[in-house]
N, C-alpha and C positions, 0 to 999 in steps of 0.2 A: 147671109154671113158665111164667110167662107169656114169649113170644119178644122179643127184646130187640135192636137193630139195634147195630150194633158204637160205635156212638159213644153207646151209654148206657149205657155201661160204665164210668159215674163215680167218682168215689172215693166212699167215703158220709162220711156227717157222723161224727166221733166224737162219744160212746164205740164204737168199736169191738168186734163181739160175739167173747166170750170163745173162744180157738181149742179145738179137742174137749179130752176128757181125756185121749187119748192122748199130746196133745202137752204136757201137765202134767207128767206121771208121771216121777216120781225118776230113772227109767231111760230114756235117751232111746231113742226107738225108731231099729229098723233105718232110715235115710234111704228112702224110699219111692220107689218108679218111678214113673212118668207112666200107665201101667197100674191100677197098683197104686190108685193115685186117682181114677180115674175108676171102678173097681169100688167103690170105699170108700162108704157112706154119705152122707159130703161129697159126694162128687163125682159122685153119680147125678143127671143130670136139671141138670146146669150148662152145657149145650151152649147159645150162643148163637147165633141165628139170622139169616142174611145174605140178606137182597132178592138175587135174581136177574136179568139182564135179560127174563127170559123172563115174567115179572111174578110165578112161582111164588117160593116159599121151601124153601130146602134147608138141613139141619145142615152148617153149618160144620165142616170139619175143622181146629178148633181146641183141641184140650185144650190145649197148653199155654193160651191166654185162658184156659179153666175151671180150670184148676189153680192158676193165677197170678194169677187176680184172687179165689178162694178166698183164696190167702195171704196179698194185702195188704189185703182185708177183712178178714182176723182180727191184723195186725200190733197191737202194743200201743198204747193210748192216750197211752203217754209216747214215743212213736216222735217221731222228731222230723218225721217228715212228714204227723203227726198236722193236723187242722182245715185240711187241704190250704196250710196257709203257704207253700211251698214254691213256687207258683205266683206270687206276688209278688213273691219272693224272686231273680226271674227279670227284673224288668223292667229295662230300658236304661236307664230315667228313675231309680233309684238309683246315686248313682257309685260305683263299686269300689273300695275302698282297699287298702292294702298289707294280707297277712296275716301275712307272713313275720317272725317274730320273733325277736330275736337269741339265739342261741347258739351255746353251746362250738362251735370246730369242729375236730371230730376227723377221723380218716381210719379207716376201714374196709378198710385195706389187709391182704390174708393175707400171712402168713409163708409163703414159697416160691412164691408166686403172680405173675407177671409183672404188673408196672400196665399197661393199657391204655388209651390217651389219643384220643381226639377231638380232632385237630390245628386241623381245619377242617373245612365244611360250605357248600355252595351249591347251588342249584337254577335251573334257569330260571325266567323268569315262567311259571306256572302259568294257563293258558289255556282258557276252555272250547271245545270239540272244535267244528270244524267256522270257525275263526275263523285267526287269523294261520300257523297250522302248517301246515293242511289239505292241501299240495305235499309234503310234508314224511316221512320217514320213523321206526321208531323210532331205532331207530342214530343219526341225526340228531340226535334231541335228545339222546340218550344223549353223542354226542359234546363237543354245544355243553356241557353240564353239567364234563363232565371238563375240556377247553381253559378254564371257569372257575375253575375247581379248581386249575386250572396258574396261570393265570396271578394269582389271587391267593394262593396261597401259594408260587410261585418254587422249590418241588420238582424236584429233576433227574428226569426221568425214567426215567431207571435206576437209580435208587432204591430205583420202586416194585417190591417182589415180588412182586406180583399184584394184579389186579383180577378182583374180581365185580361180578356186573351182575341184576337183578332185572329181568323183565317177565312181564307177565299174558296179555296178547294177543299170541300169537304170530306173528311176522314171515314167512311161511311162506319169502320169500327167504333167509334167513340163520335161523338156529337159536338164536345166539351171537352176538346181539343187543352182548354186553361186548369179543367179540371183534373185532369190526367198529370199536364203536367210539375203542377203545384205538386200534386202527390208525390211525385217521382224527385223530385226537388229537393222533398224536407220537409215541404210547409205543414205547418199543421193542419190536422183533419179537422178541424174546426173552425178553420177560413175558407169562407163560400169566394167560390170560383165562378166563371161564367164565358162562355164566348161570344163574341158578336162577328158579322161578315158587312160587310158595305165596299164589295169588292177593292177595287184598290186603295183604299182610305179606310179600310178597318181596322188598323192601330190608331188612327188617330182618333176614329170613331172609340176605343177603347181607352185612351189615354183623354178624351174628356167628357166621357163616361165617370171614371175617375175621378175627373175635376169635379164635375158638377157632384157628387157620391160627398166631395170632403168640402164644398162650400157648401150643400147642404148642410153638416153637421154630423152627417153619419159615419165618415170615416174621418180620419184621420191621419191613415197610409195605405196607399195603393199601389200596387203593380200593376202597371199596364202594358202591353206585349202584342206582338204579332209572330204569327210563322206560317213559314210558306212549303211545300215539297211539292216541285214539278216533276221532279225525275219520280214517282208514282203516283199518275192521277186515277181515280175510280172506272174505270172501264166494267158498262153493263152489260148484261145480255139484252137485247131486241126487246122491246115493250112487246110482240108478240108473243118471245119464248117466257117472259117473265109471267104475263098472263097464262101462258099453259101451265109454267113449274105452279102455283097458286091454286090453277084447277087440276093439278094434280095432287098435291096436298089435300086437297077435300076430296079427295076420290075413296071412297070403303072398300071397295071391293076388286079383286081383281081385274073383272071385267073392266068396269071403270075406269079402272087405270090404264089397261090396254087401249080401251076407247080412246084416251087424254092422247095416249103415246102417239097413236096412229094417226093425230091430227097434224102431228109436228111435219114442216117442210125445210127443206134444206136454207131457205134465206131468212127461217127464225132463228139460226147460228151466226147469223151477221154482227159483230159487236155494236153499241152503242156508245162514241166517244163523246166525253165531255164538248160543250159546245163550244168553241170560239168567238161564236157571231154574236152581234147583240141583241138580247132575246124580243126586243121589242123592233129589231130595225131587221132582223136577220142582216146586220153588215157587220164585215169585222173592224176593229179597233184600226188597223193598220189601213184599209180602205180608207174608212174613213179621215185617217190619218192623210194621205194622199190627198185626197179631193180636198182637204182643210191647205195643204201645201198649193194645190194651184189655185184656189181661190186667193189665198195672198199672195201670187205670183211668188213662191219660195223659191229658187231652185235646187237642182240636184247640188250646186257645189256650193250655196249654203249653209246646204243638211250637213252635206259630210265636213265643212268646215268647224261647224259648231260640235259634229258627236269628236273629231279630232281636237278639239278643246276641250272636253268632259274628258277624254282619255289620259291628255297630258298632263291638266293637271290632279288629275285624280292618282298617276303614276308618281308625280312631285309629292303629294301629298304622302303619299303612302311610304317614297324614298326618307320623306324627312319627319316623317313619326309623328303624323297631323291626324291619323286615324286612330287618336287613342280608345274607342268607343268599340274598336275589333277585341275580342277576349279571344284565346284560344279554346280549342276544342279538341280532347282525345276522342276518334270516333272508332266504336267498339268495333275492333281485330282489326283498323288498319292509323296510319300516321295520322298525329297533331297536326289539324289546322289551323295555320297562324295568320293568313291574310287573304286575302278577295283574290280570285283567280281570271274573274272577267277583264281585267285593265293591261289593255294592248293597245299603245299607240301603234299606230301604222303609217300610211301616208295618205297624202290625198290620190297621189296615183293609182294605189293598192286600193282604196275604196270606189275610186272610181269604175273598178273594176267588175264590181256585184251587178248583177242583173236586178231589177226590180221583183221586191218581194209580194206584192200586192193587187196594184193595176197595172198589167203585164200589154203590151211590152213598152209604154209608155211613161210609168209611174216614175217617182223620183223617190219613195221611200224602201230603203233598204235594209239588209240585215245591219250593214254597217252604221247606222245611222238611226235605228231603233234598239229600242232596250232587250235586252234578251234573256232567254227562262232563265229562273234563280229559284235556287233552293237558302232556304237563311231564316234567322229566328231575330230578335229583338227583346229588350226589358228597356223600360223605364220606372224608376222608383220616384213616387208624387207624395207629396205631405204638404201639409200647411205650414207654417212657416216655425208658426210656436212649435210644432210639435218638432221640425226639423233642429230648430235652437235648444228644445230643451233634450232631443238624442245625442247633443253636439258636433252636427253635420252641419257643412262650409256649403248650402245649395250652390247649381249653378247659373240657377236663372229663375225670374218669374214665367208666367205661365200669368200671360193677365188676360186674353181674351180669343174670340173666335168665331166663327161661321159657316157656317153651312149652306150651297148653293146649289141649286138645281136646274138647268135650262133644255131644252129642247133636243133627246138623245141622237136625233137622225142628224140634222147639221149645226149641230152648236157642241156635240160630245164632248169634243176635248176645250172647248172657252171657257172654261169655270174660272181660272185662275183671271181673267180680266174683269170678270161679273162680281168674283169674290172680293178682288184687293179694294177698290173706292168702299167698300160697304165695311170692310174690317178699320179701315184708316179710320171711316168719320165715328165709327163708335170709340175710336181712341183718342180720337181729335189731332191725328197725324197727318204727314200728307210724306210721300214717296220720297222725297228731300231729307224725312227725319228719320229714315230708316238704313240704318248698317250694314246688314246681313241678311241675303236674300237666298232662301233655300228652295227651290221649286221641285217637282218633282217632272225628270225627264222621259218622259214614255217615249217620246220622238221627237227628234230634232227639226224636225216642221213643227210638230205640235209647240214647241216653247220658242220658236220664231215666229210664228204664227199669232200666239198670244202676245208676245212683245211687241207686234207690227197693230194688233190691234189696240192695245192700254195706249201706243202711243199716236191713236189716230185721233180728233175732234168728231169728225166727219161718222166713224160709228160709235161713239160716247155717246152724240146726239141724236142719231138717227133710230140704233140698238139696243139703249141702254137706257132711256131718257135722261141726259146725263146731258149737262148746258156744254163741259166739258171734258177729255182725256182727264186719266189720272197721270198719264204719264208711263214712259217705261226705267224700269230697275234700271241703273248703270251696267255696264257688266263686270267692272272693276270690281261691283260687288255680289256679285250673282254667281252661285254653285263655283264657287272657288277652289275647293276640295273637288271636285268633279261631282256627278251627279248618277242618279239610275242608269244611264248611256254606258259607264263605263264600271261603276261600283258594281251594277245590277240592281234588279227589280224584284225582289221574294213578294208577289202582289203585297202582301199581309203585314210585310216587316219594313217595308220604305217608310211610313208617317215617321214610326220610331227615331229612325237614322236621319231625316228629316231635321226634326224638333234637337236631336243632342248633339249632331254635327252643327247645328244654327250655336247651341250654347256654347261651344267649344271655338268655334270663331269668333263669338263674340270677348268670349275671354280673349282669347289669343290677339286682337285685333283691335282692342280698348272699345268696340263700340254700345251702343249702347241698346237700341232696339231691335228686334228679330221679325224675319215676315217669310211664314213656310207656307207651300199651296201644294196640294197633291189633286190632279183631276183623279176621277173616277168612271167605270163603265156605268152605261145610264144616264149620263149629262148629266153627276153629280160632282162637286167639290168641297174639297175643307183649307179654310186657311183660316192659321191661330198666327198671334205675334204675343212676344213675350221679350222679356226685358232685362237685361244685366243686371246684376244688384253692385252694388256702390255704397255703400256695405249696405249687408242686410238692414232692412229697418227694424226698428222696434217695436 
């Protein structure tokens, strides 16, 4: 097979050649491993090949690309992503219209089940790193988040039965990140606090946290939160110099201590940076990112068409006062921050323009075209329903359900959101037709074309998923319409938040009636909840 550099991994023209006959046969076969494929017939001799700096060429360690771009080679000719339409389908120069169409609306409330309501939701402006925060800590923002919290919805404080708090990057001053900033806040010293991390999905890991806390019984009202601060992350010393400082500490005696000194060398001063890669693949997010792009034959002027549609209309958005969820923030000894500073349309010429940020010098994923460091905080305020009617609060959505998915970190990393949605539908007894309002969370513009290339395949439903069929892909009439992490930004910690109350605020805005948010996570983990308009609250 002749060597093929990562961006010639295009989609081919249909017809489509027909997939083996294994995958005909009456009996579907056992779902196959990533193994198991590359030993197969198919899969001998599909290794694609990556330029080096060293001017050599070495096989890629890519099977998922060969396995993945095997499959949407062989997807059907009736696929809807057939004759690559899809790519058009993408541009900013068609206007979006409404898709949301009226219907019954019923409630999906269980019998014996506490309703869970979504009171409020606000965020800071969402900043990239290294810009107005940079003085700043996380607690900081974590607080400013919550004192907006307070002060537009007029909640007593002691009220609240608890807050959780979501971060990524850990603060190594403080632990309890929630706890800090409760205090700093107002809250009473007598509301237990708490943080959790589940890297990119730790608000939402915290916000049903939450839920489950008041369908248990035990609360009542919650805070749940995330914050993020990339413009200072913990930079250590050298596991070696750390190890001397330590046996320097135990040293009594002068000697000793001289001893400890004199063992030190000039490359135990080397810093130790936070890691990037993934602790179990050592690859980065972004890598991985890439190689998930040319397995679905993405290309570059797909990527940049879609993060150029997170821009625009996340810009629309913010022109016409659709970002009510932004609080302002006086940040100590410099100006009020009133809005998201990452939302720059440009052009596709201008983005064509970036060099690749990842697989050099062939990749297709770019800074343009991936999410970038943010610094930003987040609250959501949660109650049951009684509890929210009898404070005299108008919630603004249910909060009816959720899940949690985990697949395979090396080449499935960023699929959650394909894995997650049929599993959250059939516990709701919905199906992708009944849903409104589609919130995703964008780390990269491959990654959420990638997933929508797969939800809308048969070919891996069956094959990947043991799944008779697709669920289908979101419309995009209804999909991150406010724009998304591309262009809002990404605080790790504080996207689920903005997620879940940018979904409620569409849905009001937009009459519809069901919500469906998915945030992948580093790990080949996912979360996606869906939640529900009220029509009036029930009783």
């Amino acid at each position: 097979m002749r060597e093929r550099p990562l961006e010639g991994l295009a989609a081919p023209s249909p017809p489509f050649p027909r997939p083996p006959r294994s995958c005909l046969s009456a009996r579907p076969p056992p779902a196959p491993t990533f193994l198991s494929f590359l030993l197969s017939p198919c899969g001998r001799g599909r290794f694609c090949y990556v330029p080096r700096g060293n001017g050599g060429r070495e096989i890629a360690d890519s099977k998922m690309s060969c396995m993945l771009t095997y499959t949407i080679r062989n997807l059907p000719a009736s696929s809807a992503w057939a004759a690559r339409g899809f790519v058009r389908s993408l541009s900013c120069s068609s206007p979006l219209q409404a898709a949301v169409q009226p219907k019954t609306k019923k409630t999906l409330a269980k019998s014996g089940v506490k309703n869970i309501v979504v009171v409020e939701g606000v965020r800071i402006p969402f900043l990239q790193s290294g810009t107005t925060y940079v003085d700043l800590m996380p607690h900081d923002l974590a607080r400013a988040a919550l004192q907006g919290l307070l002060n537009r919805t007029s909640v007593p404080r002691d009220v609240v039965d608890y807050i959780v708090y979501g971060t990524v990057i850990q603060e190594v001053k403080t632990s309890n990140v929630a706890r800090e900033a409760a205090l700093g806040a107002g809250f009473s010293d007598k509301t237990p606090a708490h943080t959790v991390t589940m890297a990119c999905i730790s608000s939402n890991q915290a916000m049903t946290t939450g839920v489950g806390m008041i369908a248990a019984g035990q609360c009542d009202v919650v805070v749940a939160g995330g914050a993020e601060l990339m413009s200072d992350v913990p930079i250590r010393h050298s596991r070696k110099m750390r190890k001397t400082m330590l046996t320097l500490n135990r040293a009594k005696t002068l000697g000793q201590k001289l001893a400890v000194i004199s063992k030190i060398r000039p490359d135990y001063f080397a810093p130790e940076l936070p890691a990037v890669a993934e602790f179990s693949t050592s690859e980065t997010m972004g890598h991985s990112a890439d190689r998930l792009a040319a397995a679905f034959a993405i290309s570059r002027l797909e990527q940049d068409e879609y993060a150029l549609r997170s821009h625009t209309l996340a810009k629309k958005a913010q022109d016409g006062g659709m970002l009510v969820d932004v609080v302002p923030f006086k940040v100590p000894g410099k100006e009020t921050v009133t809005k998201d500073n990452g939302i720059r349309p440009s052009s596709l010429e201008q983005m064509g323009k970036l060099k690749p940020a990842f697989v050099k010098p062939y990749g297709t994923v770019t800074a343009a075209n991936s999410s970038f460091l943010t610094d930003g905080a987040s609250a959501v305020l949660l109650m049951s329903e009684e509890k929210a009617l009898a404070l005299g609060y108008k919630p603004k959505a249910y909060l009816r359900d959720f899940v949690y998915v985990s697949q395979d970190p090396k080449d499935q990393l960023l699929l959650g959101p394909t894995y997650a949605t049929p599993k959250v539908l059939e516990k709701a007894g919905l199906t992708m037709a009944d849903i409104d309002v589609f919130e995703f969370h964008e780390a990269f513009a491959g990654q959420i074309l990638a997933n929508l290339k797969a939800m809308d395949s048969d070919w891996f439903a069956q094959n990947y998923m043991g799944r008779k069929s697709k669920v289908g892909a979101p419309p995009l009439e209804k999909f991150n319409t406010w724009g998304g992490s591309l262009s809002l930004g990404h605080p790790f910690a504080a996207t689920g938040c903005r997620l879940v109350i940018t979904a409620a605020h569409r849905l009001k805005k937009e009459g519809g009636q069901y919500g469906l948010v998915a945030a992948c996570a580093a790990g080949g983990q996912v979360m996606m909840l869906w939640g529900q308009a009220l029509f009036p609250l029930e009783s």
